[in-house]
C-alpha positions, 0 to 999 in steps of 0.5 A: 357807342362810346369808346370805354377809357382807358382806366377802366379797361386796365381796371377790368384786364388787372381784376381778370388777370388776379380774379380778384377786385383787391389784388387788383385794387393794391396792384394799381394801388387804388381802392377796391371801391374805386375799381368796382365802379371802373369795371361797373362802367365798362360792364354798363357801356359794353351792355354785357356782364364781364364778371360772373360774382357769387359770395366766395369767388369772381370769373370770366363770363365768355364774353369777359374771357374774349376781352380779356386775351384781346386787351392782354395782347394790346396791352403788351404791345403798348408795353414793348412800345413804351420800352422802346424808349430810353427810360433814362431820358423820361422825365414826367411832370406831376402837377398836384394842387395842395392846402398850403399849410400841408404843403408848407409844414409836411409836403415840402419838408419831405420833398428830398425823399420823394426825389430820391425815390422817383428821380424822372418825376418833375413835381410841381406844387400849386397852392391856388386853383387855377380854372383852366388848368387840370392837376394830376392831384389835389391834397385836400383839407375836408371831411370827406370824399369828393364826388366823382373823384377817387379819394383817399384819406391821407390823415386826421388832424390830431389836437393838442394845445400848446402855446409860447413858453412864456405863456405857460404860467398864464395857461393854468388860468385858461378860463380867464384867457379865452380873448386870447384864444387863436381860431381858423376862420374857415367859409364865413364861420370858425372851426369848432377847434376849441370847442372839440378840443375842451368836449372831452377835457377837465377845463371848465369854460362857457362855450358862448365866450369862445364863440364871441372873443378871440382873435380869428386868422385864415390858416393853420400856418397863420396861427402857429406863427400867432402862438409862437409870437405870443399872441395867444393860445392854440388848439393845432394839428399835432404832426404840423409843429412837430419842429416847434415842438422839438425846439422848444418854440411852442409847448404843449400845456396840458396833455389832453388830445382829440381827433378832428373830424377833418382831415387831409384828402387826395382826390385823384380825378376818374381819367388820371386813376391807374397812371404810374406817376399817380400810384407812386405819388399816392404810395410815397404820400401814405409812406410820409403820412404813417406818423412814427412812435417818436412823432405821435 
């Protein structure tokens, strides 16, 4: 028999020790979803039901109540081990793989918080895949969760149209400005920013003229820097140019906004999920993501 992880037999000793899957989910800040499948799993390599369920509350089967006096005992002997340490000479390295522009324009801005809040954690942000080399974390752009991975939706993006100052005058004939339109080329085609973004707006443009014109690069970040340089107008993720619109360097130029099916996501891989390095990681990160009134 395999011998079970050690994720999932944390995952079983908190739920037991709450009787309660969400207690235990926000204990180890982790989806309740995501502690079912790591109980399912010890339940499935054990060949026994741990957990007596019915629609109203958990308990213990036998054979759940003798693991879990065995793993509270081993448990603490592996806290008293850890305590022995000085803490003050721990320093624990976090390697997370990121979308650049994240990275760029939201992550690192608000680096100095997270150092403040966790001064032994050593965070080192990677912004190409490496093969060989496994992250503790991986933010990233998509629509939905990865498989066999414990996901977490951080953020939608949120569109708004803006543009350089000297172009607002031009951008009340928007129509006629569509060769001039910024897109993210994004797996062999664009993203339909444009074409979302005018669904639900009072401007009235042929959609086949923004797919055959404008000017395609490969980033979020590429194309602000486009917009604010007066190259054309964007479609962009509201809380990336919240600077740029702070200072003036790039305006909003009409008051429509929609939400994009996209997003960023953080994918924690089934080993790593339950480590305390990853739960403060994850907690700071929806701290960061919570947009404030004077942002939104």
């Amino acid at each position: 028999m395999s011998f079970p992880s050690l994720n999932s037999l944390r995952a079983f000793y908190i739920v037991g020790k709450h009787l309660s899957f969400n207690k235990a989910a926000q204990h180890l800040n982790v989806t309740s979803s995501a502690i079912s499948k790591q109980v399912k799993r010890l339940e499935d390599l054990l060949g026994t039901p741990l957990f007596l369920r019915d629609q109203q509350n958990i308990n213990l089967t036998p054979k759940g109540v003798m693991l879990y006096h065995q793993l509270d005992s081993a448990f603490q002997i592996i806290d008293n081990a850890v305590e022995s340490f000085n803490h003050s000479n721990i320093n624990t390295k976090l390697n997370i793989l990121c979308a650049p522009t994240y990275a760029n324009r939201w992550l690192i801005p608000k680096l100095l918080s997270f150092q403040q809040k966790n001064p032994r954690l050593h965070l080192t942000i990677h912004s190409h895949a490496e093969s060989e080399f496994i992250y503790d974390a991986e933010i990233r752009f998509g629509t939905k969760e990865k498989s066999r991975f414990e996901s977490q939706l951080l953020c939608k993006e949120r569109f708004i149209a803006v543009c350089a100052p000297d172009l607002m005058q031009r951008s009340q004939h928007l129509a006629d400005e569509t060769s001039n339109f910024l897109h993210i080329a994004y797996q062999g085609g664009r993203l339909s920013i444009w074409e979302k973004w005018l669904e639900h707006s009072d401007i009235q443009i042929d959609l086949k003229n923004i797919k055959q014109s404008g000017i395609e690069l490969y980033t979020l970040d590429q194309v602000i820097t486009a917009a604010k340089a007066s190259m054309g107008f964007a479609v962009v993720d509201q809380r990336m140019i919240l600077q740029e619109l702070k200072d003036g360097s790039l305006l909003q130029f009409h008051p429509h906004h929609t939400e994009s099916d996209y997003g960023y996501w953080l994918d924690v891989h089934p080993e790593k999920v339950g480590l305390s390095k990853l739960i403060d990681l994850t907690k700071w990160l929806k701290e960061i993501n919570i947009v404030k009134p004077h942002e939104s």
